[in-house]
C-alpha positions as CSV (number, residue, x, y, z in Angstrom):
1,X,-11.7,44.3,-17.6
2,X,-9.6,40.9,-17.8
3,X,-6.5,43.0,-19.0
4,X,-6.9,44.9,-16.0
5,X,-7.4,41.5,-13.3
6,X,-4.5,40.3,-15.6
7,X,-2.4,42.9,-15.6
8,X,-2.7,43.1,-11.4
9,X,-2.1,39.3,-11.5
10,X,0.9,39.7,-13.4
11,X,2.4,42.4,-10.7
12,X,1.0,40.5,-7.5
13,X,3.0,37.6,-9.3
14,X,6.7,39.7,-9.7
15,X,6.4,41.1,-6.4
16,X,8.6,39.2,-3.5
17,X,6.7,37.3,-0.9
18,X,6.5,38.2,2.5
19,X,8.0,36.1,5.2
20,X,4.5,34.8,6.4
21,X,3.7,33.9,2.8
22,X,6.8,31.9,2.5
23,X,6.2,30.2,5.3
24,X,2.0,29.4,4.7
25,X,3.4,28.1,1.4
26,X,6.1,25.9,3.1
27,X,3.5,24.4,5.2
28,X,1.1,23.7,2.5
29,X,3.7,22.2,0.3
30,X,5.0,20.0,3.3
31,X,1.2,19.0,4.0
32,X,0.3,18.1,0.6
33,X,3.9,15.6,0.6
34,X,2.8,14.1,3.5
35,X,-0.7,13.3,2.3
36,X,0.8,12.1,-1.0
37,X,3.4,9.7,1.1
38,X,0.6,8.4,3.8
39,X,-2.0,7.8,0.6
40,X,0.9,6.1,-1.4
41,X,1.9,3.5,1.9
42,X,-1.7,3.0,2.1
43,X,-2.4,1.9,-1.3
44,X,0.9,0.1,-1.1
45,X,-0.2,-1.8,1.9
46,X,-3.4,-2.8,0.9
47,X,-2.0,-4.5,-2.1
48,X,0.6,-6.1,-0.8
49,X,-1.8,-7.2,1.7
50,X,-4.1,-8.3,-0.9
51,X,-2.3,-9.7,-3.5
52,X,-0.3,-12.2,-0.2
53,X,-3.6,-13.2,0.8
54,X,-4.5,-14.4,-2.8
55,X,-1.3,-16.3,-3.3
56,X,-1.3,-17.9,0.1
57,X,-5.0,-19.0,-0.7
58,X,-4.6,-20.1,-3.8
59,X,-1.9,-22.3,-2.3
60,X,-3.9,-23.0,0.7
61,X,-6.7,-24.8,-2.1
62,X,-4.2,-26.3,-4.3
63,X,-2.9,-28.0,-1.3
64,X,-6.1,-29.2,-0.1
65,X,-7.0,-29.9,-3.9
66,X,-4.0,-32.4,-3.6
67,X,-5.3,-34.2,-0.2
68,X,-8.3,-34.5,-1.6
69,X,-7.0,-36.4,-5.2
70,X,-3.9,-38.2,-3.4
71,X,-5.4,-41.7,-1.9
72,X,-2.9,-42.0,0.5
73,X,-3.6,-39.6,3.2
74,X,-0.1,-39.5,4.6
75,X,2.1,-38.5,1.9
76,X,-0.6,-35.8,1.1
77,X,-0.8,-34.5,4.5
78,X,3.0,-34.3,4.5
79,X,3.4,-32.4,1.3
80,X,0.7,-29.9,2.9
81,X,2.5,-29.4,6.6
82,X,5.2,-28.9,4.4
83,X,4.2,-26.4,1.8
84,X,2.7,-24.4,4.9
85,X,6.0,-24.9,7.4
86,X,8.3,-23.3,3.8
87,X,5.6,-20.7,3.5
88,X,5.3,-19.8,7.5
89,X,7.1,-16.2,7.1
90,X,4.6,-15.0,4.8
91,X,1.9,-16.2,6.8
92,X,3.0,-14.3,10.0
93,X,4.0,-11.5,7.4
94,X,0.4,-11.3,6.3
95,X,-0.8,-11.5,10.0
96,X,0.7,-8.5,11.1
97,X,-0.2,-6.4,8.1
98,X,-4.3,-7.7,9.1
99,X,-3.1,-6.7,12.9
100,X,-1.6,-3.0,12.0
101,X,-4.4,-2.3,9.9
């Protein structure tokens, strides 16, 4: 019995597909791309999005780490306004990733 299902696989297999079957397969193939590509942004995304919102709070408590140690209020404050006016791209970069998704 299986040399006879494998035998009619064999010939299904070796004959030429019809149009309609070249084209079902097509679309399959082109879905299953597309579903690879949107799952692969999406994973992309989300760590990207992640891994900026870790660094920009780990910064974010370092900073405030330092205005907490640094007696003088001013030159701590400073340093912070700084740090966070240098690191402003990411921050809006990281904001529109939270907004698109």
């Amino acid at each position: 019995m299986l040399k006879i299902v494998t035998t009619e696989v064999l010939k299904s297999h070796s004959q030429p597909l019809s149009n309609e079957e070249l084209y079902e397969l097509t679309q399959q193939l082109t879905e299953q791309r597309k579903e690879d590509e949107d799952e692969e942004d999406l994973g992309t995304k989300a760590i990207q999005t992640r891994n900026l919102t870790d660094i920009l709070s780990a910064i974010d408590m370092t900073t405030e780490k330092l205005c907490d140690i640094d007696p003088e209020w001013e030159s701590s404050s400073t340093v912070k306004r700084s740090i966070r006016a240098m690191l402003h791209p990411y921050y809006e970069i990281l904001q529109e990733k939270k907004e698109k998704s």
